[in-house]
Backbone as CSV, one residue per row, in Angstrom:
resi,resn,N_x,N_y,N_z,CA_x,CA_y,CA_z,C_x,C_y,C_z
1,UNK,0.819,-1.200,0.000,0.000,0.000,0.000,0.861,1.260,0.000
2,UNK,1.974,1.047,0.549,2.939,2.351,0.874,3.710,2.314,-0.315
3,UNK,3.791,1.832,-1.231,4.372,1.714,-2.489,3.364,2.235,-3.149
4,UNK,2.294,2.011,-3.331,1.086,2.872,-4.214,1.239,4.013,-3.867
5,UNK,0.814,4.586,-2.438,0.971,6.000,-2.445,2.139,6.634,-2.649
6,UNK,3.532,6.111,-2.863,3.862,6.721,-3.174,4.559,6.824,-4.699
7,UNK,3.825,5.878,-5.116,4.024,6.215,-6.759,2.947,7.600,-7.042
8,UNK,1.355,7.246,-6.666,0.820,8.329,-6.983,1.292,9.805,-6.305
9,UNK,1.972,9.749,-5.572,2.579,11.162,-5.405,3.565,11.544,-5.945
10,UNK,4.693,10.411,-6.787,5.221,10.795,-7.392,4.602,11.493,-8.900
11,UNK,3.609,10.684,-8.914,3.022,10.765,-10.322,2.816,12.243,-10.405
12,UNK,1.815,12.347,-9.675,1.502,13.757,-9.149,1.993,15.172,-9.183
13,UNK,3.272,14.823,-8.296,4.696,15.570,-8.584,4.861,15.876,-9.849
14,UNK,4.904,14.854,-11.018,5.560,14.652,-12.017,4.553,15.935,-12.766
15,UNK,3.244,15.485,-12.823,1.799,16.367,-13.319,1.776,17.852,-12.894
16,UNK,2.838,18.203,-11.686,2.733,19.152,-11.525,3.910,20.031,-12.110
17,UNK,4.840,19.477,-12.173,6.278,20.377,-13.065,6.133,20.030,-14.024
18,UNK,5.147,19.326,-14.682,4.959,19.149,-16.342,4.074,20.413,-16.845
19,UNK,2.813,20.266,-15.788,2.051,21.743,-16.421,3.004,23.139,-15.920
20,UNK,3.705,23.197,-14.629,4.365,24.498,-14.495,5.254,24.709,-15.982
21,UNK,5.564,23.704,-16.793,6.471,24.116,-17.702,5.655,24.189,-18.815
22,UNK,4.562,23.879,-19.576,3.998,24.010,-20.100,3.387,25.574,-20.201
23,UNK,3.187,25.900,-18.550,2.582,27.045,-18.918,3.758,28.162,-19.183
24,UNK,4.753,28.040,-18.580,5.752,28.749,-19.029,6.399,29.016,-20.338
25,UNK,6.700,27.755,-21.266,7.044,27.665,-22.456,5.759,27.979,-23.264
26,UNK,4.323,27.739,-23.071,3.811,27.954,-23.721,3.047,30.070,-23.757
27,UNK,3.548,30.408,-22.738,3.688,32.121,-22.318,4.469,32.464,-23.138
28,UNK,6.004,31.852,-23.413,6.923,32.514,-24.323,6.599,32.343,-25.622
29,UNK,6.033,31.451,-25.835,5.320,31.237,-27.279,4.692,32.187,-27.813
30,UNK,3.623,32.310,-26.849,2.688,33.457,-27.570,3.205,34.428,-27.370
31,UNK,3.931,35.040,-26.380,4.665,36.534,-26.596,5.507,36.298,-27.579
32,UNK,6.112,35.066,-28.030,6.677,35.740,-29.413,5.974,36.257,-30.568
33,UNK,4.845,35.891,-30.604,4.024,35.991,-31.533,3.321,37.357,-31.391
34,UNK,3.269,37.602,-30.508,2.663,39.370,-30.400,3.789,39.666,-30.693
35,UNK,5.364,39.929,-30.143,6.476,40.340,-30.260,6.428,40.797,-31.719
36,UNK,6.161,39.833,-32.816,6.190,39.945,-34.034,5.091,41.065,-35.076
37,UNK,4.466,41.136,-34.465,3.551,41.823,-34.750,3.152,43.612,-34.402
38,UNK,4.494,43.989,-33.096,4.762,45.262,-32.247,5.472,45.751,-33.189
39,UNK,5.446,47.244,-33.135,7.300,48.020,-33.173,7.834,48.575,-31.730
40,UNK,8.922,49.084,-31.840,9.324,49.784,-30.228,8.799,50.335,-29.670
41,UNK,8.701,49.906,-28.550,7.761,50.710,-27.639,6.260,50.473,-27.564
42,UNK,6.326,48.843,-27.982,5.107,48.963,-27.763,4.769,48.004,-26.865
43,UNK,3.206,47.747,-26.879,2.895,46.667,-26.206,1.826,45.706,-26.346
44,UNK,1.633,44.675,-25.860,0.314,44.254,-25.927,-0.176,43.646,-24.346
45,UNK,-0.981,43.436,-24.239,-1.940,42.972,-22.957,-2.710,41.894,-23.323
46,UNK,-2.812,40.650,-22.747,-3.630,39.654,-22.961,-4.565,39.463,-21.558
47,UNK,-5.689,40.229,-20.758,-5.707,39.922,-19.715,-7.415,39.770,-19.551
48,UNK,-7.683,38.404,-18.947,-8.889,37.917,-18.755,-9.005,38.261,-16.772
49,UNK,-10.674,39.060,-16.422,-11.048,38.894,-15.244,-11.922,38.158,-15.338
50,UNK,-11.965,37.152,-14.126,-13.533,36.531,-14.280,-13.501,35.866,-15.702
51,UNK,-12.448,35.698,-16.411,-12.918,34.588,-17.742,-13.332,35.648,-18.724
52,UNK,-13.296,37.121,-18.578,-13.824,37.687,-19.722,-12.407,38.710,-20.226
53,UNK,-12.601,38.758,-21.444,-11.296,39.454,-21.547,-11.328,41.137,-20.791
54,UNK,-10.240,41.631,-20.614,-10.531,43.111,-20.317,-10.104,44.195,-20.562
55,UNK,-9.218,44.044,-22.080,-8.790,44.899,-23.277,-9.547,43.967,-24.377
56,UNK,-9.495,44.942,-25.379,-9.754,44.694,-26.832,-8.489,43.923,-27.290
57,UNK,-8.934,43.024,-28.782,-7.571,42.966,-29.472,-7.122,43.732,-29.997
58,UNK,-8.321,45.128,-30.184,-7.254,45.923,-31.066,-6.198,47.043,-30.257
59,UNK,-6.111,46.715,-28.731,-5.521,47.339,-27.934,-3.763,47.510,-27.954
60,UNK,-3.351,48.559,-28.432,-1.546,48.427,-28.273,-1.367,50.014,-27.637
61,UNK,-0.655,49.469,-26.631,0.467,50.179,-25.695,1.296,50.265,-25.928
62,UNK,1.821,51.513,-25.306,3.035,52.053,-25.410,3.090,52.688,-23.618
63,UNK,4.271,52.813,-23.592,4.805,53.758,-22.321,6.240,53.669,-21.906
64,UNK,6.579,53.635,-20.716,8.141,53.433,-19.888,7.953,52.972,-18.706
65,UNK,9.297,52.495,-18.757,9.932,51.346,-17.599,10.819,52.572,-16.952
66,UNK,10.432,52.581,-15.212,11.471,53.469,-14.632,11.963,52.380,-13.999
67,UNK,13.385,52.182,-13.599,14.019,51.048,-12.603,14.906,52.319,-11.682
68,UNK,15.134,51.242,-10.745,15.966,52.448,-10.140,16.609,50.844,-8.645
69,UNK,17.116,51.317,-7.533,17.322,50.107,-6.938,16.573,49.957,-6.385
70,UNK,15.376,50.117,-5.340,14.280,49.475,-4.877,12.949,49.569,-5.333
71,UNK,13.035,49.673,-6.782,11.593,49.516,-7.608,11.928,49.410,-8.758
72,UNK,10.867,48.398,-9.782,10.611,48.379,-11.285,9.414,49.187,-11.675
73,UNK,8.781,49.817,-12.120,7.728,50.297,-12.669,7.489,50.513,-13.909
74,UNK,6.376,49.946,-14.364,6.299,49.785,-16.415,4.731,50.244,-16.225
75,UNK,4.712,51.582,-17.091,3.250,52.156,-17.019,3.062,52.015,-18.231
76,UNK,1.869,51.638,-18.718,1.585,51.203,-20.142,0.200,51.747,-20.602
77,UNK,0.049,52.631,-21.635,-1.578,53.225,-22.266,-1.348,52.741,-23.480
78,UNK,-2.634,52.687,-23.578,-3.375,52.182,-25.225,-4.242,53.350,-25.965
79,UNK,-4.818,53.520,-27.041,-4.993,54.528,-27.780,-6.260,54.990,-27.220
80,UNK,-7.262,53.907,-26.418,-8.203,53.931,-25.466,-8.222,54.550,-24.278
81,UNK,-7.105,54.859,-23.645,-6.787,55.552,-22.826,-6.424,54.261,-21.567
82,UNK,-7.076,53.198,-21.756,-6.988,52.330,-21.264,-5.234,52.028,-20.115
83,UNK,-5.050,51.826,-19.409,-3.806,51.963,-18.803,-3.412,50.720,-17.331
84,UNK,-2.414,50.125,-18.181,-1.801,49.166,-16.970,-0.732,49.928,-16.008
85,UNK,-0.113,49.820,-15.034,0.819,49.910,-14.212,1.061,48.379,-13.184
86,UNK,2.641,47.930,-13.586,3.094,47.628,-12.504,3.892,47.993,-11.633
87,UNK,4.004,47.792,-10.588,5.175,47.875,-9.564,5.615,46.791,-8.922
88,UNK,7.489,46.050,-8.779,8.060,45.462,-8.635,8.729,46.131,-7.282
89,UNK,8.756,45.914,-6.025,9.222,47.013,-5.234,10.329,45.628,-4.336
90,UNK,11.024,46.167,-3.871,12.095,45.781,-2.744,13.354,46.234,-3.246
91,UNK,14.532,45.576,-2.162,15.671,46.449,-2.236,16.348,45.327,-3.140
92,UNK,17.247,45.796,-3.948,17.805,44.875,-5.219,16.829,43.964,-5.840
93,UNK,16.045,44.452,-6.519,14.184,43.739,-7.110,15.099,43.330,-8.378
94,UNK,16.129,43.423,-8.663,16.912,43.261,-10.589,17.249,42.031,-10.330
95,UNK,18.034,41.709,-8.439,19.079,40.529,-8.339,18.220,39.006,-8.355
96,UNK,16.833,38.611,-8.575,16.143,38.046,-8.290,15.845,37.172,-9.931
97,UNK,16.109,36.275,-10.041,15.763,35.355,-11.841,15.091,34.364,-11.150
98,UNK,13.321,34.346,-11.943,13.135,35.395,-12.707,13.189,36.391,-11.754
99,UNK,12.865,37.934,-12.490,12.425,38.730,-12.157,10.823,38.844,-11.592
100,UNK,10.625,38.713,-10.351,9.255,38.232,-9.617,8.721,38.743,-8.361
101,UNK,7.699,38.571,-8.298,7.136,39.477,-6.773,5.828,38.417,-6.595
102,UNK,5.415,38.003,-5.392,4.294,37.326,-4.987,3.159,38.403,-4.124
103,UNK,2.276,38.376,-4.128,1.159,39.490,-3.650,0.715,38.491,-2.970
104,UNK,0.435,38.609,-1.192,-0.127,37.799,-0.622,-1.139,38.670,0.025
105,UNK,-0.938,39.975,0.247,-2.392,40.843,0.839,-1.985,42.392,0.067
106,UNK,-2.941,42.672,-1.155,-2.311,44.319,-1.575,-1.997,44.851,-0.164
107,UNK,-2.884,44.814,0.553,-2.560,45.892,2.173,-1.121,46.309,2.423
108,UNK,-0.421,44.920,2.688,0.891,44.678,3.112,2.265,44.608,1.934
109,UNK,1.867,44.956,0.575,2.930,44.833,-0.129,2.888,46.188,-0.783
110,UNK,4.353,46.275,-1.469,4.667,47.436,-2.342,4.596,47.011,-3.642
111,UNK,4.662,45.732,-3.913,4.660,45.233,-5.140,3.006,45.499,-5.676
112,UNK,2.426,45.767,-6.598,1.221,45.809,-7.433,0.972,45.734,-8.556
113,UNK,-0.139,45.341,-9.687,-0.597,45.380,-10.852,-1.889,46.101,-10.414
114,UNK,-1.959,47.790,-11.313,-3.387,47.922,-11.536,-3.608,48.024,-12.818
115,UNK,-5.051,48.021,-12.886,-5.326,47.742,-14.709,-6.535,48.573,-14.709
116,UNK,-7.047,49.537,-15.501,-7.987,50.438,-15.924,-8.435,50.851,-17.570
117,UNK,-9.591,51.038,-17.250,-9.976,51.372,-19.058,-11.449,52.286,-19.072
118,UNK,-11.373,52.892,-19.652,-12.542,53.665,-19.926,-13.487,53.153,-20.743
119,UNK,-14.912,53.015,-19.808,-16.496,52.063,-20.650,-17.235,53.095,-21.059
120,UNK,-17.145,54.380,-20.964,-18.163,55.138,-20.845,-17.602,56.990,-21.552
121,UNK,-16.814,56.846,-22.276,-15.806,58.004,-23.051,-16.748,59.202,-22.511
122,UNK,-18.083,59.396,-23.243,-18.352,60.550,-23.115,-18.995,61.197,-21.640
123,UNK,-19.176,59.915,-20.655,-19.528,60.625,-19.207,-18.160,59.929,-18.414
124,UNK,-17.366,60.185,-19.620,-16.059,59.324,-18.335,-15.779,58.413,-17.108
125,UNK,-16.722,57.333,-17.325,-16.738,56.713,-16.455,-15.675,55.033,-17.156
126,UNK,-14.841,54.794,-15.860,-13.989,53.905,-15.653,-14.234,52.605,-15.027
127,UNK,-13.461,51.140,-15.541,-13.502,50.397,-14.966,-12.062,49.973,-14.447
128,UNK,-11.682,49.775,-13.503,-10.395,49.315,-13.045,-10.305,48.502,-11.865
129,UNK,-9.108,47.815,-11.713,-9.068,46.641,-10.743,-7.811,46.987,-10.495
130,UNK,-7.532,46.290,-9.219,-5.733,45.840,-9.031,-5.942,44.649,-8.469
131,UNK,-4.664,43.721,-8.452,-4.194,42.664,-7.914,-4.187,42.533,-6.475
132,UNK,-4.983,41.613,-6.093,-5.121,41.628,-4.378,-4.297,40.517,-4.032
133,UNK,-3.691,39.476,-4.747,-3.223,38.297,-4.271,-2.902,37.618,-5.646
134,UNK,-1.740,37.363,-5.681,-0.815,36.663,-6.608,0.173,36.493,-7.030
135,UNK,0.656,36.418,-8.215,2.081,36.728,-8.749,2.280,36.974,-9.774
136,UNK,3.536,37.933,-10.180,3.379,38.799,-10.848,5.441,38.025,-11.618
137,UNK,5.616,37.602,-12.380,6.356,37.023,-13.167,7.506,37.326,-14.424
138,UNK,7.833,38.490,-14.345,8.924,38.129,-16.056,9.266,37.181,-16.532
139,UNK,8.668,36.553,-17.192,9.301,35.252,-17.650,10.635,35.602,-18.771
140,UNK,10.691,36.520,-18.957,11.021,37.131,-19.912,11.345,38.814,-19.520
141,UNK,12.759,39.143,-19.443,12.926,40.243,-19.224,14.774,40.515,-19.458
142,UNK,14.599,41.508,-20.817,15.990,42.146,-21.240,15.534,42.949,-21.388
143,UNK,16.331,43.872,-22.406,16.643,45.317,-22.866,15.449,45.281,-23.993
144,UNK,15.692,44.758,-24.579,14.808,44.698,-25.565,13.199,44.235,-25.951
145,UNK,13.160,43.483,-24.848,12.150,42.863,-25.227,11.543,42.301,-23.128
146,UNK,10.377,42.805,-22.483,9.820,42.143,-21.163,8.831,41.479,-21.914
147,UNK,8.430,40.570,-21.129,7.232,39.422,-20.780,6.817,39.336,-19.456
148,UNK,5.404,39.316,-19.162,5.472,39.483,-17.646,3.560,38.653,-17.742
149,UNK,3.893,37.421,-16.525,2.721,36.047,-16.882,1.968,36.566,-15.411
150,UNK,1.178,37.268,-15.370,0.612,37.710,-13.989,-0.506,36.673,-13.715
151,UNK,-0.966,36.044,-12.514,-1.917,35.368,-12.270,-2.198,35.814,-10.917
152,UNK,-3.703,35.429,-10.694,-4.228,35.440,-9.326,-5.430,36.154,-9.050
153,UNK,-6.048,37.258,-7.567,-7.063,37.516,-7.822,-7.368,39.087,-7.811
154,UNK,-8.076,39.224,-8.516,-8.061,40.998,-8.436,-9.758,41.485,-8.089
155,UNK,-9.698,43.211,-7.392,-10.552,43.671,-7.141,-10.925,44.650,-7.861
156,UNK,-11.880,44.779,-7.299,-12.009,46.807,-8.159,-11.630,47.590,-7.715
157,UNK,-10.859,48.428,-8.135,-10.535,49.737,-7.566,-11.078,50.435,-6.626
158,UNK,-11.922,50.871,-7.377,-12.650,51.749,-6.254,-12.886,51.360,-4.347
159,UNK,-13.056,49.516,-4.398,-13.306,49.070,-3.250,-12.584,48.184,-2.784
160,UNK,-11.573,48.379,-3.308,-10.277,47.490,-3.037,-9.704,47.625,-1.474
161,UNK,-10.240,48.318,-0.569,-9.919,48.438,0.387,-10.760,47.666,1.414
162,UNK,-11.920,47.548,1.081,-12.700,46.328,1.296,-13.147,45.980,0.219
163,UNK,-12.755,44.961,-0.901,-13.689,44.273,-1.397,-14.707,43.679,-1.026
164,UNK,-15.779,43.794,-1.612,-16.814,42.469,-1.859,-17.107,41.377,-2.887
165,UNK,-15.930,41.567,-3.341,-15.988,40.224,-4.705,-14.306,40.427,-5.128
166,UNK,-13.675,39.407,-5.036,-12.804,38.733,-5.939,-12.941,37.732,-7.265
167,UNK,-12.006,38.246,-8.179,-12.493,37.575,-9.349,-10.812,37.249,-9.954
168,UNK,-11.206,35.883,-10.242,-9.487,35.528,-11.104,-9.246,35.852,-12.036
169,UNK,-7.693,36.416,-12.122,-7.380,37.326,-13.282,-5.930,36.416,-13.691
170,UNK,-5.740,36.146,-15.305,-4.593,35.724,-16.044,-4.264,36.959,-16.897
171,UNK,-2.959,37.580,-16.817,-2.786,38.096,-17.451,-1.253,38.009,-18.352
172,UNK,-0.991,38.414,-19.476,0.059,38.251,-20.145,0.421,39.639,-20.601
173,UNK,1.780,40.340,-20.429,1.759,41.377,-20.696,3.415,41.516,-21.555
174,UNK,3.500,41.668,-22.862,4.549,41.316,-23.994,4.806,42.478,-24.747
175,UNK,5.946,43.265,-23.910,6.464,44.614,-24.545,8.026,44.861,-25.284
176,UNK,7.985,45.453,-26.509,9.098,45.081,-27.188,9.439,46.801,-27.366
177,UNK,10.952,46.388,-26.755,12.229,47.539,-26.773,11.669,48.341,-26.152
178,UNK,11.159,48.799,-24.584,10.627,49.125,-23.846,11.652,50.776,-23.481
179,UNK,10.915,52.291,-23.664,11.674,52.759,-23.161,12.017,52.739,-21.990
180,UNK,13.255,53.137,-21.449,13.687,52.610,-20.320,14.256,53.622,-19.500
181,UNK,14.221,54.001,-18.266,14.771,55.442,-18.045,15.187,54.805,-17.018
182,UNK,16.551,55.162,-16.110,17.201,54.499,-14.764,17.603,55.870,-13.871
183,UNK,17.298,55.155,-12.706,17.357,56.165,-11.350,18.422,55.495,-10.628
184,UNK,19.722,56.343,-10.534,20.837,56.118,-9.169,21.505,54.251,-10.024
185,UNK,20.951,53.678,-11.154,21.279,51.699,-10.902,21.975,52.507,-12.610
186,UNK,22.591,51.352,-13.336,22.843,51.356,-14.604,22.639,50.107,-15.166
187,UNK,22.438,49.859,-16.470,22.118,48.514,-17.227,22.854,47.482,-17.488
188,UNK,24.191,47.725,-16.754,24.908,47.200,-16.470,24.475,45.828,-15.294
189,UNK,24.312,46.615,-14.497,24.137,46.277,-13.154,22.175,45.207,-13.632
190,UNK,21.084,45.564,-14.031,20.181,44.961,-14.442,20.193,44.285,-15.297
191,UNK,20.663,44.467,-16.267,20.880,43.763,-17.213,21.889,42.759,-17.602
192,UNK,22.914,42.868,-16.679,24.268,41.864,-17.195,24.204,40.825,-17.176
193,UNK,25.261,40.196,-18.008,25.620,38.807,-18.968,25.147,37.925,-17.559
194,UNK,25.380,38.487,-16.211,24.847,37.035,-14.977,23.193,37.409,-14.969
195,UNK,22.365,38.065,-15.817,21.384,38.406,-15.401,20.594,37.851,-16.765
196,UNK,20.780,37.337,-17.566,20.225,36.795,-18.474,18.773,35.869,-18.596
197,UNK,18.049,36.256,-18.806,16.863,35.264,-18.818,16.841,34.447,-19.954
């Protein structure tokens, strides 16, 4: 009997670093494929709440990456006005492969994803969420080219301080030749040959 269980936990095991890599290789996949389709500076967003998407396809971003040593930040708008921001926060956030942050209570972290878009142009009314709990990923991150595989659960803005509903959010976010502006660090130091993804 103790030989069964522990084949099926090996098995198990096995089922579980098979899909972690799957979903990983199959993230870089499709960001190559948007990749191909960008020019500099741009971006795309693949991001489902609740199972529904929450950009358009015809959505492309553009913006900048500030780094500096205890934060990443990549603010990103679309022609919609529509607008992501992340924040990567701690002290040496570059020395870390991947490049990653886990959200276990927004309350308590510096790290964040918010995401916003305008439903309503002519009485300006907005829909937006941030990340209350998850992780937030580069799978993919040089000079030229970030990837960033966000999962987990997000709220609405507005009541994010108490929610009353969480809803699961996948998001994929695939920006090519990102401008890049640096505070006090150099690209040296983020970017070097030991820093390679």
């Amino acid at each position: 009997m103790k030989i069964v269980i522990r084949l099926a936990g090996m098995f198990f095991l096995q089922a579980v670093m098979a899909g972690c890599q799957t979903r990983d290789g199959s993230a870089k996949e499709e960001a190559e494929k948007y990749l191909a389709g960008l020019n500099d500076n741009q971006a795309r967003i693949v991001a489902t709440i609740g199972g529904k998407p929450f950009y358009g396809d015809e959505s492309i971003f553009a913006g900048q990456v500030i780094m500096s040593g205890n934060v990443l930040n990549v603010t990103l708008t679309d022609q919609f006005d529509g607008r992501t921001i992340i924040n990567l926060a701690g002290d040496k956030w570059y020395s870390r492969r991947p490049v990653a942050d886990r959200i276990e209570s927004y309350q308590e972290s510096a790290s964040s994803l918010k995401m916003g878009k305008l439903v309503d142009r002519e009485k300006l009314i907005g829909e937006g969420y941030m990340l209350t709990k998850g992780d937030i990923v580069a799978v993919t991150f040089e000079k030229d080219k970030m990837v960033f595989e966000i999962k987990g659960e997000v709220a609405k803005y507005s009541d994010f301080a108490q929610p009353d509903q969480y809803l699961p959010f996948d998001g994929l976010i695939v920006y090519k030749k990102p401008a890049i502006s640096l505070g006090g660090i150099n690209e040296q130091t983020i970017f070097g040959s030991t820093h390679s993804n």
